[in-house]
C-alpha distance (Angstrom), angle and dihedral (degrees) to the residues before:
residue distance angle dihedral
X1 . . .
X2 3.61 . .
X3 3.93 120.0 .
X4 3.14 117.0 -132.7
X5 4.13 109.5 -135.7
X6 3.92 115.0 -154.2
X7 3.77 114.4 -145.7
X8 3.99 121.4 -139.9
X9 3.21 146.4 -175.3
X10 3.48 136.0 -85.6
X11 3.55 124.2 -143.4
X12 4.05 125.2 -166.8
X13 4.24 130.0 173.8
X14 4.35 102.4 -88.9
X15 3.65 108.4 -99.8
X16 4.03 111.4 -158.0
X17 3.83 115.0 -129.9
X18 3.52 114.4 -85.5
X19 4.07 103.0 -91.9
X20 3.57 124.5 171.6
X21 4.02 117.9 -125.9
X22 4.18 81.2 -99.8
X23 3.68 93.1 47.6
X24 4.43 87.3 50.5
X25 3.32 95.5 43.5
X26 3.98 100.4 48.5
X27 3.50 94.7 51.8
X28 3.38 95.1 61.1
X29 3.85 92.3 41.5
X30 4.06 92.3 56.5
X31 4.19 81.9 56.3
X32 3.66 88.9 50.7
X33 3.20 103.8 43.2
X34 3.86 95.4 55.8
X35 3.82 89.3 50.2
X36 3.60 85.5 54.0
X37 3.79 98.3 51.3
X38 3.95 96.1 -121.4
X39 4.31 86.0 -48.5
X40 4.20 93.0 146.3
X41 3.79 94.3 178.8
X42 4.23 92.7 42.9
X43 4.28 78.9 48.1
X44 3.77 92.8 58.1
X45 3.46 97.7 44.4
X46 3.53 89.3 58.7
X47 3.86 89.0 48.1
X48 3.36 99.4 52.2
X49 4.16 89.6 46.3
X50 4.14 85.2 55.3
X51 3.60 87.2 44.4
X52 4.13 93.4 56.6
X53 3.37 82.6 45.5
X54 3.80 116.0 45.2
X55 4.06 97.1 8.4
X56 3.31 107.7 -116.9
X57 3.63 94.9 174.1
X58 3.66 144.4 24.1
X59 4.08 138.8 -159.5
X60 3.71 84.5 -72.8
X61 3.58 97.2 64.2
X62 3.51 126.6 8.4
X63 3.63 144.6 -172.3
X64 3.97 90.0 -107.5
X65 4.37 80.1 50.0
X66 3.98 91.0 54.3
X67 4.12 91.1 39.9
X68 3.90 82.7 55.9
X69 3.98 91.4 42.1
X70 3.72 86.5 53.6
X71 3.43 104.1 58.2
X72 3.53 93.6 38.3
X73 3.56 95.2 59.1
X74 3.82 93.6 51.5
X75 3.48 99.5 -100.2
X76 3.75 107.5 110.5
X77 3.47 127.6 24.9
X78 3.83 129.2 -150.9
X79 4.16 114.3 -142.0
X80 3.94 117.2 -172.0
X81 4.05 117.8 -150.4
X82 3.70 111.3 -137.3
X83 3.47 120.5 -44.8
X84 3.72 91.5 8.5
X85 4.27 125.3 132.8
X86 3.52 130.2 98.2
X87 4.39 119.4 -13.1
X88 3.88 114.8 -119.3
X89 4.02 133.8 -169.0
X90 4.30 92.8 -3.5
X91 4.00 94.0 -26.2
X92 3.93 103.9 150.3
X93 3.50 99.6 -161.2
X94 3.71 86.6 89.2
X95 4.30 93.8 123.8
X96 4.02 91.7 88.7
X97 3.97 131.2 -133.0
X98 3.61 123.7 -37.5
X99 3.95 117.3 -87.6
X100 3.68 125.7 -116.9
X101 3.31 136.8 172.8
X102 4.13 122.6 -105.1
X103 3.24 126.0 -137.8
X104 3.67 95.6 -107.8
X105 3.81 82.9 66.1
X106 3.71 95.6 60.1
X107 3.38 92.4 45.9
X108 3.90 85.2 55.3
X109 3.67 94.3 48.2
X110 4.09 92.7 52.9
X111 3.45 88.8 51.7
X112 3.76 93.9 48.6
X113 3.80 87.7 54.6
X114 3.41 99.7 44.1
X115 4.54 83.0 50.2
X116 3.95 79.5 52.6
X117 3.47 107.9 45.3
X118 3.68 99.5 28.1
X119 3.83 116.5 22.1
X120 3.91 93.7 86.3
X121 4.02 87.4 62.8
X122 3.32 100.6 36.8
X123 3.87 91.3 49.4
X124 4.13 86.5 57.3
X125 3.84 83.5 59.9
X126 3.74 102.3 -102.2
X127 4.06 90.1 -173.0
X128 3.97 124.9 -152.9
X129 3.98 127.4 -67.6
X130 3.73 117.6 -94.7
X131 4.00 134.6 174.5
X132 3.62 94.6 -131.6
X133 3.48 83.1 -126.2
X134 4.46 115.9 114.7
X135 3.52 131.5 -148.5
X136 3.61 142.2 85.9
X137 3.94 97.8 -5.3
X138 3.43 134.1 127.5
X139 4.20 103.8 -124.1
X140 3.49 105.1 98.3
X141 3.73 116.1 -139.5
X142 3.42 100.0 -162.1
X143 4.38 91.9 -118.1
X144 3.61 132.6 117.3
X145 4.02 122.2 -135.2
X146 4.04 126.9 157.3
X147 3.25 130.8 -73.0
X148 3.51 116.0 -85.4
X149 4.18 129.0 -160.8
X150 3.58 104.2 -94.1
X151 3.58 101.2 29.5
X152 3.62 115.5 139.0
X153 3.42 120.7 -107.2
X154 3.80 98.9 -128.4
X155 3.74 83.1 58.2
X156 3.75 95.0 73.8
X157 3.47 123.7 113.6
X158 3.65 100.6 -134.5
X159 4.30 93.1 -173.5
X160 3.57 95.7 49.9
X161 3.51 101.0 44.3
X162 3.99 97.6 46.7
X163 3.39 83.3 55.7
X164 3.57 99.5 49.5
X165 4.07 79.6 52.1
X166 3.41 95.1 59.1
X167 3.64 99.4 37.9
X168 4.04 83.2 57.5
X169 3.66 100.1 34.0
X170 3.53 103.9 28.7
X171 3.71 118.6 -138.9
X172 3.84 104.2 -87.5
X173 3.89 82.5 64.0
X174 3.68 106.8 31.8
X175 3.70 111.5 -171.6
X176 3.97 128.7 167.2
X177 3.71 107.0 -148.5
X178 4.01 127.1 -178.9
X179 3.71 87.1 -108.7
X180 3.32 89.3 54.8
X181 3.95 96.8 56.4
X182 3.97 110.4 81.0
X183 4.25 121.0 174.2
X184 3.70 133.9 -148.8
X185 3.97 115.0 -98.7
X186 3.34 118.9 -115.0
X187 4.14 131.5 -174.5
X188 3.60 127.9 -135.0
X189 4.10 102.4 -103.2
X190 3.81 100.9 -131.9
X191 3.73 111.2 -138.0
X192 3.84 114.8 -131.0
X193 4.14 125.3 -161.1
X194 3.90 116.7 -163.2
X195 3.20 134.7 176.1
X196 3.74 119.7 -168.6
X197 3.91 121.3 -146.9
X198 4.01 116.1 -155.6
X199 4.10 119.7 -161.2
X200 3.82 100.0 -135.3
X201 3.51 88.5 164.3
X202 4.16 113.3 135.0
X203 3.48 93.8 -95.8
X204 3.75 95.5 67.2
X205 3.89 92.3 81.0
X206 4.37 90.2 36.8
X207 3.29 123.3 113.6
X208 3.77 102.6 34.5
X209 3.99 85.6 -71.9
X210 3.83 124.5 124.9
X211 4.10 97.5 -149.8
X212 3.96 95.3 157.2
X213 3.77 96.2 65.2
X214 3.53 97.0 56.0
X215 3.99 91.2 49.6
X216 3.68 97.1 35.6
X217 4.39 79.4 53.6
X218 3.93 87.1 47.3
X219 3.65 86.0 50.6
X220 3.77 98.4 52.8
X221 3.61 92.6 40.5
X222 3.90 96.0 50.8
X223 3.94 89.2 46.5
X224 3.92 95.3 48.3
X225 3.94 85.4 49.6
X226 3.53 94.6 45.6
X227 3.94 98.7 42.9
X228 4.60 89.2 45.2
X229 3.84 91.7 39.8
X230 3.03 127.8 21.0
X231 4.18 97.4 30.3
X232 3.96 96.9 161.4
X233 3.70 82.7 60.5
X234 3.94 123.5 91.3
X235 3.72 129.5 -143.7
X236 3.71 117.3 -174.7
X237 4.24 108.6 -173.6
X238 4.01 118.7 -155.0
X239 3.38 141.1 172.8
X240 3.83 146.6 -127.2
X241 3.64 139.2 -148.1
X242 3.91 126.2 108.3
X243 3.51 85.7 -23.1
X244 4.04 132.9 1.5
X245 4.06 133.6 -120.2
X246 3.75 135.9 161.0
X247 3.61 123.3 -90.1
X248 4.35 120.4 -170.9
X249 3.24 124.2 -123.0
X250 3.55 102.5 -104.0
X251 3.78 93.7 55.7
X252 4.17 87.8 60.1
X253 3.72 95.3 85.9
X254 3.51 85.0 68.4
X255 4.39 104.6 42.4
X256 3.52 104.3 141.1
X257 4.13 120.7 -175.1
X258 3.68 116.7 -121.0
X259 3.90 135.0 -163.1
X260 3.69 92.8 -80.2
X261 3.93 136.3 141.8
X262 3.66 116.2 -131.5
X263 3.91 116.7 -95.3
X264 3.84 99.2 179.9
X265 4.31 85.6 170.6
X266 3.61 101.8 60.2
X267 4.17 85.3 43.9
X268 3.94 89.6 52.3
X269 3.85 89.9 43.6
X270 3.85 101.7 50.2
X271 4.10 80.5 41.3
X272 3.79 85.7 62.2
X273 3.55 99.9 43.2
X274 3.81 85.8 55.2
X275 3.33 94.0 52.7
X276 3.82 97.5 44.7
X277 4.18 88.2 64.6
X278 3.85 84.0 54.5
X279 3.93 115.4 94.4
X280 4.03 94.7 -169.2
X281 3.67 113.5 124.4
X282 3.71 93.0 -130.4
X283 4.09 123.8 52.3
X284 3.77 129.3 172.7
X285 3.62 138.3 172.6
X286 3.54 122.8 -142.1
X287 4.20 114.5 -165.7
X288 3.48 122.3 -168.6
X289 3.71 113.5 -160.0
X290 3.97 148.6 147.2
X291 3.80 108.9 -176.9
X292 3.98 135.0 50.0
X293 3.72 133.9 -86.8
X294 3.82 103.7 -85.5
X295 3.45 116.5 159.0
X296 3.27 138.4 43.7
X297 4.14 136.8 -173.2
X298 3.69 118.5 -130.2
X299 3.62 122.2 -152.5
X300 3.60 89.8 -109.6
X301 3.91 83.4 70.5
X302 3.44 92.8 -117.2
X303 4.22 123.6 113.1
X304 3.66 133.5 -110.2
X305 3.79 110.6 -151.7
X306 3.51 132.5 -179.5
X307 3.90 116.0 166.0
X308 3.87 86.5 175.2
X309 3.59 118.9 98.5
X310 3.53 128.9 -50.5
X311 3.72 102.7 -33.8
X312 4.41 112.8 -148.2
X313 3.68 97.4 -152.5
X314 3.50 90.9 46.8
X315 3.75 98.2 46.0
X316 3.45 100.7 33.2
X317 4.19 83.7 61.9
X318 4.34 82.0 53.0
X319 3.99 88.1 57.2
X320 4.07 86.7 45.7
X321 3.83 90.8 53.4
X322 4.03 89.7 45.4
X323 3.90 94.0 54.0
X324 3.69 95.6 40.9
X325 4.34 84.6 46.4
X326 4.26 83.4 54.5
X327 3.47 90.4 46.2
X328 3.51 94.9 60.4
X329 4.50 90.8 45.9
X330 4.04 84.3 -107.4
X331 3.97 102.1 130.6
X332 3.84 107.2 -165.8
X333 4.12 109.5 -142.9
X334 4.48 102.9 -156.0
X335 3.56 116.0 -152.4
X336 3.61 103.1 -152.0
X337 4.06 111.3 -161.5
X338 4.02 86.4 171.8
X339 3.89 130.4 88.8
X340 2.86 107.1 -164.9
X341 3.92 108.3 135.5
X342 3.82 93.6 -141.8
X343 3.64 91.3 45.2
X344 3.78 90.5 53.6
X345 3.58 88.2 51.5
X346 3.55 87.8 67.3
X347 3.35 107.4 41.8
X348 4.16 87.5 57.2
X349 4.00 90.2 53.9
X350 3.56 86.4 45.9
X351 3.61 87.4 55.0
X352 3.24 97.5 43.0
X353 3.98 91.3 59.3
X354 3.75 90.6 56.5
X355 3.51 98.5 36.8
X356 4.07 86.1 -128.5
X357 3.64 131.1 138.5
X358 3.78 124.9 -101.8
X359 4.10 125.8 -158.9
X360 4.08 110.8 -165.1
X361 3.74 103.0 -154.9
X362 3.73 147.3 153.2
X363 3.67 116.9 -127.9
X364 3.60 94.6 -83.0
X365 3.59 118.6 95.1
X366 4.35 90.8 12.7
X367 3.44 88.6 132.0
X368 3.42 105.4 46.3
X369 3.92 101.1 44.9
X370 4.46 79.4 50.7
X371 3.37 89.5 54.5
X372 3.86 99.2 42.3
X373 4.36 89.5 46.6
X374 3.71 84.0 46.8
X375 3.99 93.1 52.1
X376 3.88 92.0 44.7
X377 4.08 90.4 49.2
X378 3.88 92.2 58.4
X379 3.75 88.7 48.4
X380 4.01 90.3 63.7
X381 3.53 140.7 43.0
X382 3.73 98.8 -119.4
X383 3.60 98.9 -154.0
């Protein structure tokens, strides 16, 4: 009689991946530094305070070491003002330039983001975006059909269709036939132009709650993904206070929030006017927001404000902006990191004018629910 053996489980103390003191110390710097909006001296500080604290480092390798490490590796760069440089014979400018960030560094901290935000989907094999719709394109799906007049060439499955040949022929009297000749599918690759609004409005940092680190990461991420995947795609990034204006890419390591109202119309116009230049079949906007409409600029030039409540003339202009937006096929997807029940209340009429979609979240999970919408969008023509 056979026994029947029961396998188990084996369980052992965690032992962290081998990292070298470099390797420990820049991970936590790429955090810091995009809480710190690019500051690299404000960033060290708080290194060396987490270093008295949890000893990072040791006479081996210090913080001075990794500073060094940094620069050396292209990833800061020192800049001396006038008659700066090394001190001599009782010179006390002997602290060096001040450190910046490269631009391999903010390539770095995209990708980091995009790792963050995105790597747990894109591990479970989230695949590429297709119309549904097959033809002439060039995403392979990986399925055979026949050939079809006006197929390319290159498109021919050489393989399959000599053996078709032979199958039909047999080999004695090898003939390649039309019939024979079958092509790998292929879907039309819909392209997709976003553009992503960020709130930077004062009450982004309130309430004892960072809000503009998680969307300035969202940012990143959804700009490394776009720019490495998805390349025929176009992201255009702007942002929002008392009045709006494009920022590029590379500056959004270093977004900061200011002491702004919230002008969510001149956001949703310049949004439009970038997508207007755009001749992609499908547009979207994607607004990323936790407080209400609250400002608004009068031709005059000067600014209607109202922090109180949910002003009409304000919002009424929002639900303007949202109907001409679905006029034009550009649905407009509002992340809502508020609450607040009256402030939900608008968002859904606001929705409801553009016929959009409209995801009310905290911070956690921004990224993921972007990503996801974003994934869906490319799937569908969204006219």
């Amino acid at each position: 009689m056979a026994m029947n053996t029961r396998k188990g489980f084996r369980f052992a103390t965690y032992e962290a991946p081998d990292l070298t003191p470099f390797e420990k110390l820049f991970d936590i710097f790429q955090e810091l530094i995009t809480h710190t909006s690019g500051d690299v001296e404000e960033a060290l500080d708080w290194l060396r305070e987490l270093d008295k604290e949890y000893e990072l480092t040791d006479e081996n390798y210090t913080i001075d070491d990794f500073i060094e490490d940094l620069k050396s590796k292209g990833y800061l760069q020192e800049e001396f003002k006038d008659g700066g440089g090394e001190g001599t014979d009782g010179d006390e400018s002997t602290k060096g330039g001040d450190l910046s960030i490269t631009a391999k560094m903010e390539r770095i901290i995209r990708q980091r983001a995009l790792d963050q935000i995105f790597g747990k989907l894109k591990r479970n094999g989230a695949g590429n975006h297709k119309t549904g719709k097959s033809g002439q394109g060039d995403e392979h799906t990986g399925e055979l059909r026949e050939y079809r007049y006006g197929d390319g060439l290159d498109r021919i499955s050489m393989t399959e269709s000599i053996k078709n040949a032979q199958i039909s022929s047999g080999i004695g009297e090898f003939s390649l036939n039309e019939d024979d000749l079958v092509v790998e599918d292929t879907h039309y690759k819909a392209q997709m132009s976003t553009v992503l609004m960020i709130d930077i409005s004062h009450s982004m940092i309130l309430y004892g709650e960072d809000r503009i680190t998680p969307a300035k990461k969202v940012a990143m991420a959804l700009a490394e993904l776009i720019t490495t995947r998805y390349p025929k795609d176009t992201l255009d990034i702007l942002v929002f206070g008392n009045d709006a204006w494009p920022i590029p890419i590379k500056d959004l390591p270093y977004l900061k929030v200011g002491p702004y109202h919230t002008n969510t119309v001149a956001g949703l116009q310049l949004a439009m006017d970038m997508l207007r230049r755009k001749r992609n079949t499908n547009k979207q906007i994607f607004m990323i927001t936790d407080g209400k409409p609250s400002c608004l600029r009068m031709p005059d030039g000067s600014y209607y404000k109202n922090s109180v409540g949910l002003d009409d003339f304000i919002v009424e202009k929002c639900y303007n902006m949202a109907r001409q937006a679905r006029k034009h096929h550009i649905p407009i997807t509002t992340f809502m990191i508020a609450q607040d029940p009256y402030l939900m209340q608008f968002i859904r009429h606001f929705t409801e004018a553009n016929k959009g979609k409209a995801f009310f979240t905290g911070l956690k999970g921004l990224g993921e629910m972007i990503f996801e919408d974003y994934e869906a969008n490319r799937k569908k023509r969204l006219k």
